[in-house]
FITORLO-612111 format. One record per residue (C-alpha): z, x, y. Coordinates in pm, whole numbers. Each point is the difference from the previous one (the first is absolute). Layout:
BEGIN
Z; X; Y
...
This chain:
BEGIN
-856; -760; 714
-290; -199; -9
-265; -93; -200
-356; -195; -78
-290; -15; -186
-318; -31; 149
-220; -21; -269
-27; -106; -417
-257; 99; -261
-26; -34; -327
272; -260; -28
346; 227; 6
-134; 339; 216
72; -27; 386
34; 207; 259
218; -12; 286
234; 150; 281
331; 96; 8
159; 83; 344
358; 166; -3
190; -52; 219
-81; 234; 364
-249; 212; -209
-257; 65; 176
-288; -77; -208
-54; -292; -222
-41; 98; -377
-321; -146; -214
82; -99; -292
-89; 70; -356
163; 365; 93
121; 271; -136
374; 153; 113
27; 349; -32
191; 144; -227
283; 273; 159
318; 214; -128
251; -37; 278
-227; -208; 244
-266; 212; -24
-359; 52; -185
77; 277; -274
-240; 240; 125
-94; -94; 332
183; 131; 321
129; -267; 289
-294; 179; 225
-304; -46; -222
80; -392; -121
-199; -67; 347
-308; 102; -212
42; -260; -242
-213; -353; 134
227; -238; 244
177; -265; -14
-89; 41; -416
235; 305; -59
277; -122; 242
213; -208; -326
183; 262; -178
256; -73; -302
326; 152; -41
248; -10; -266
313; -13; 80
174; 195; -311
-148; 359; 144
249; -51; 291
278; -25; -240
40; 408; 33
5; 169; 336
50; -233; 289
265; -262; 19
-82; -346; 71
218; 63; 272
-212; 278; 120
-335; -161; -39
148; -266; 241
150; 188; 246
-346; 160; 2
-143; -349; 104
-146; -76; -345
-293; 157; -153
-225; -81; 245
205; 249; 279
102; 238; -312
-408; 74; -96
-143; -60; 339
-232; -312; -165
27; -180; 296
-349; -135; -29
7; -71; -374
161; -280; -252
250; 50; -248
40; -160; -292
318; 71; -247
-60; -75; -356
248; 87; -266
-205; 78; -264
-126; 376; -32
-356; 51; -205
113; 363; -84
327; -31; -113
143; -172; -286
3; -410; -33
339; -128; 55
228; -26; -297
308; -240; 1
321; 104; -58
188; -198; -266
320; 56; 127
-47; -89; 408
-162; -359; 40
-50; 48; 369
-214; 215; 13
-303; 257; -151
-57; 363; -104
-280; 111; 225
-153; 331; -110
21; 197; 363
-22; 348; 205
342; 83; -67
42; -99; -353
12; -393; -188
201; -201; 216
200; -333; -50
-162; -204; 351
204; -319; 108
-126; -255; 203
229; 59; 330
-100; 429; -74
-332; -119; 25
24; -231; 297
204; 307; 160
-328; 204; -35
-238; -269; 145
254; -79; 308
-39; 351; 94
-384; 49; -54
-60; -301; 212
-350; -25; -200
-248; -250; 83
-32; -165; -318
283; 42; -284
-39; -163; -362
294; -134; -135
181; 262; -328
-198; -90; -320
98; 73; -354
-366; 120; -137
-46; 2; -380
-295; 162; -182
-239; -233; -227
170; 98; -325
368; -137; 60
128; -292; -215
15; -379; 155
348; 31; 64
-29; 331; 236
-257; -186; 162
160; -312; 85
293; 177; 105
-181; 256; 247
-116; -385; 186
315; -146; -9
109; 377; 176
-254; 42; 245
18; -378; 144
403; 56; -18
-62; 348; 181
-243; -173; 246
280; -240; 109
204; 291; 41
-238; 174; 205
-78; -285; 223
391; -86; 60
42; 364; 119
-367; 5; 195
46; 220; 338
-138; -156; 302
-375; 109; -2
-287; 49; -268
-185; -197; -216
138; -70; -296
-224; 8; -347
168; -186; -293
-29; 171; -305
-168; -162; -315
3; 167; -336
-79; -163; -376
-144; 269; -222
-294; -130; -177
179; -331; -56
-225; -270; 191
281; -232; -12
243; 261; 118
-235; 84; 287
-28; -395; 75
360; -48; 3
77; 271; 219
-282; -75; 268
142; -376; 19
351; 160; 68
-112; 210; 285
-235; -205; 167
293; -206; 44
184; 224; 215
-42; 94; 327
-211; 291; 34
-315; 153; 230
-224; 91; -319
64; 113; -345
-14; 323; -231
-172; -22; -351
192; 243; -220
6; 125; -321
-414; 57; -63
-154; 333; -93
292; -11; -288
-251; -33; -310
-187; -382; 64
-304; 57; -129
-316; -36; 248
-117; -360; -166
360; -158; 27
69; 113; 397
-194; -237; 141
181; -298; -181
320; 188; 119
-159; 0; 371
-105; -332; 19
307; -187; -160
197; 178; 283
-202; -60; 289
-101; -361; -66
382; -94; 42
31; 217; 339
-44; -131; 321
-339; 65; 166
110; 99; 324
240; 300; -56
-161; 331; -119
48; 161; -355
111; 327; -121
-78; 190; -297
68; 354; -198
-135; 153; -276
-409; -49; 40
-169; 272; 115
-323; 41; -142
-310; -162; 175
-37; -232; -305
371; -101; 29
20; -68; 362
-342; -204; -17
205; -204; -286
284; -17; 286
-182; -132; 243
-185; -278; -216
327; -151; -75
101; -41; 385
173; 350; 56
-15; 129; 332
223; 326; 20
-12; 335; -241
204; 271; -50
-95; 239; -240
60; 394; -67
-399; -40; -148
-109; 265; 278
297; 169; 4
-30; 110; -377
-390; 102; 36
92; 243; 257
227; 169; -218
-243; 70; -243
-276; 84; 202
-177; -303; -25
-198; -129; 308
-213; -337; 23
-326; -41; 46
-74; -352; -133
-227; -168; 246
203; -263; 133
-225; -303; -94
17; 78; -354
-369; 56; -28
-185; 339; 2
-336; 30; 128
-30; 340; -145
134; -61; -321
-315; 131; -234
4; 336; 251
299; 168; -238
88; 351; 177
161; 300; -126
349; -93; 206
-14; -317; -191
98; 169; -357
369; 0; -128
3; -333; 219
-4; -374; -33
-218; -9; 336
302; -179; 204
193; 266; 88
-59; 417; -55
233; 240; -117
-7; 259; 288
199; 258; -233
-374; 88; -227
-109; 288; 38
-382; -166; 108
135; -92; 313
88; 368; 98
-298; 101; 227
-29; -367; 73
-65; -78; 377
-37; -317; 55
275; -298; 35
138; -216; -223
-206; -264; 132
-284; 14; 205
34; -216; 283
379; -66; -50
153; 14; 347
347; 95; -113
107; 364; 167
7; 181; -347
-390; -87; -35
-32; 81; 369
173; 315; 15
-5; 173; -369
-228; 60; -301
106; -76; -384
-39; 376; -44
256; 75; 221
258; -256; -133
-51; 136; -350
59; 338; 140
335; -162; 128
121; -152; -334
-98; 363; -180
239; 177; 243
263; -276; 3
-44; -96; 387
179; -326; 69
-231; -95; 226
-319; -65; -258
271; -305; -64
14; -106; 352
-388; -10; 4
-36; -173; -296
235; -309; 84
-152; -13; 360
-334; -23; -188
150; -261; -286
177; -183; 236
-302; -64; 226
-227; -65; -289
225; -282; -134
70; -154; 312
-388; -75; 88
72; -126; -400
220; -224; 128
-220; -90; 342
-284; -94; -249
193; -234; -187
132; -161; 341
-362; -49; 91
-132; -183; -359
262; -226; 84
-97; -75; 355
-322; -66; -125
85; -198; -312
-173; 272; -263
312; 167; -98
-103; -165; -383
-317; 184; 20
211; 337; 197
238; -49; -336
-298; -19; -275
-219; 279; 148
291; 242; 46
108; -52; -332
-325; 27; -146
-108; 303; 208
332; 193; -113
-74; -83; -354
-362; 145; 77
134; 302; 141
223; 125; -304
-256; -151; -196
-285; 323; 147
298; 215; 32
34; -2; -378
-311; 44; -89
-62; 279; 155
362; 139; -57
């Protein structure tokens, strides 16, 4: 794998390009990876990710604990990996332990080797050479190292001990690496700034391609991440790429990037689909039509609609006007709330091909503040038009 950055703004934000490996197309960085279940998007078929914009949608994220039922690792790599196994030839992998949707990992008193990982088949006790076992078989492009995540509201003590586990588990990891992949080390701290410092200077000691910034998303308030962020990724090396979970809203991924962040994964989409939800923010943050308040625009906080109400029932037109993704092409938000009334799967498989789209040119914008040097400005007016936006949404509530 490589990586560089071609351009800074605002101090800390900086975009860039990572190239794995014989992939075909170099990835621009800040990005998004996809979130999948079993290597793939949770509603969208193998045949219809083509829709989604290229090279932006080709970085998906896998976790490797949903392969712990079903296929053996054996199986997986007799198969040729998960590459062969999906038929993703054309697409990046990247296996991260942690799963959004599932429980947070809970240590097991009596087993100091490994952790109890919430999973598929039931909570599981995951060792270090189990895990490794999984990766060798995957043959992902990028792997973090096992982390021991803790939530904001564990005592000192838990904390320091789920750093001295992850950097012991990253050694671990590393000494059992398979031939291939990038490997992410894994850094975790809770809310503990000098936890987080500690176990940043451990791992950007060790020998790794780029790192993966655990344990956020657990309860840190908004006003204390970025002191989290930027106590990390001042210690880290400028030249390797960074990882994080756990911030999926616009606001939180803007916070992301200011600190130096240049990979997401987040089940953010993934959870508005379920409901229903579809976005319709405009993607600079500001909207030129924001005094023109519309029917469509009640129950809503004018960034995303709720394609369940009733209102959009005889509604023909898109989502978005002028949004190039092949739901807005192809179908109307009255048919897609006729789908969710009748409980058709496939109103979810338009409404992540739209959400998907929609927050990848989020994620194009924010690429092209930086090249420019106005990502400060990008960051204020977003904010400020999102505040706006609830703000008329309310009133009119």
């Amino acid at each position: 794998m490589k990586f560089a950055v071609k351009a800074w703004s605002n101090g800390s934000a900086r975009a860039g390009v990572v190239q794995l490996g014989n992939f075909p197309h170099p990835i621009e960085t800040p990005c998004l990876l996809l979130s999948t279940r079993k290597g793939l998007p949770f509603f969208i078929s193998p045949d219809l990710l083509p829709s989604l914009p290229s090279p932006d949608s080709h970085l998906l994220q896998v976790c490797p604990l949903h392969f712990l039922e079903g296929l053996s690792p054996k199986t997986i790599s007799n198969s040729g990996g998960l590459h062969q196994m999906l038929g993703l030839h054309d697409y990046g992998l990247a296996a991260v332990s942690r799963d959004s949707i599932q429980c947070l990992p809970e240590y097991n008193s009596t087993n100091k080797v490994g952790a109890s990982f919430e999973t598929p088949c039931g909570r599981l006790l995951i060792k270090p050479v189990e895990y490794m076992e999984l990766i060798s078989s995957m043959r992902p492009n990028i792997w973090a190292t096992l982390a021991d995540e803790v939530p904001t509201w564990v005592s000192d003590k838990r904390n320091r001990t789920s750093v001295d586990r992850t950097v012991r588990w990253l050694d671990d990891c590393i000494a059992l690496s398979p031939a291939g992949g990038a490997v992410f080390g894994a850094i975790v701290g809770g809310s503990n700034v000098e936890e987080r410092r500690r176990c940043a200077q451990e791992v950007a000691k060790r020998n790794v391609s780029g790192y993966w910034i655990g344990g956020f998303g657990l309860g840190e308030s908004r006003d204390e991440r970025p002191a989290l962020l930027n106590t990390i990724t001042d210690i880290l090396p400028e030249e390797k790429p960074r990882l994080i979970c756990g911030l999926g809203l616009p606001e939180e991924v803007l916070q992301g990037v200011a600190s130096g962040i240049d990979l997401f994964d987040s089940v953010y989409i993934y959870h508005l689909t379920l409901g229903g939800f579809a976005l319709t923010f405009p993607l600079n943050g500001v909207d030129e039509n924001e005094s023109n308040f519309q029917l469509s625009d009640i129950g809503s906080d004018r960034t995303k609609i709720n394609l369940r109400a009733t209102v959009y029932r005889k509604d023909t037109s898109p989502i978005v006007e002028g949004c190039c993704c092949y739901t807005c092409q192809n179908h109307t938000k009255a048919y897609i709330n006729h789908l969710i009334n009748v409980h058709e799967m496939l109103a979810q498989t338009l409404i992540e091909i739209h959400n998907t789209h929609h927050y990848l040119g989020f994620f194009r914008a924010i690429r092209e503040a930086i090249k420019t040097g106005n990502f400060e400005q990008f960051h204020r007016q977003f904010i400020e038009g999102r505040r706006n936006c609830v703000a008329v949404a309310a009133v009119h509530a």
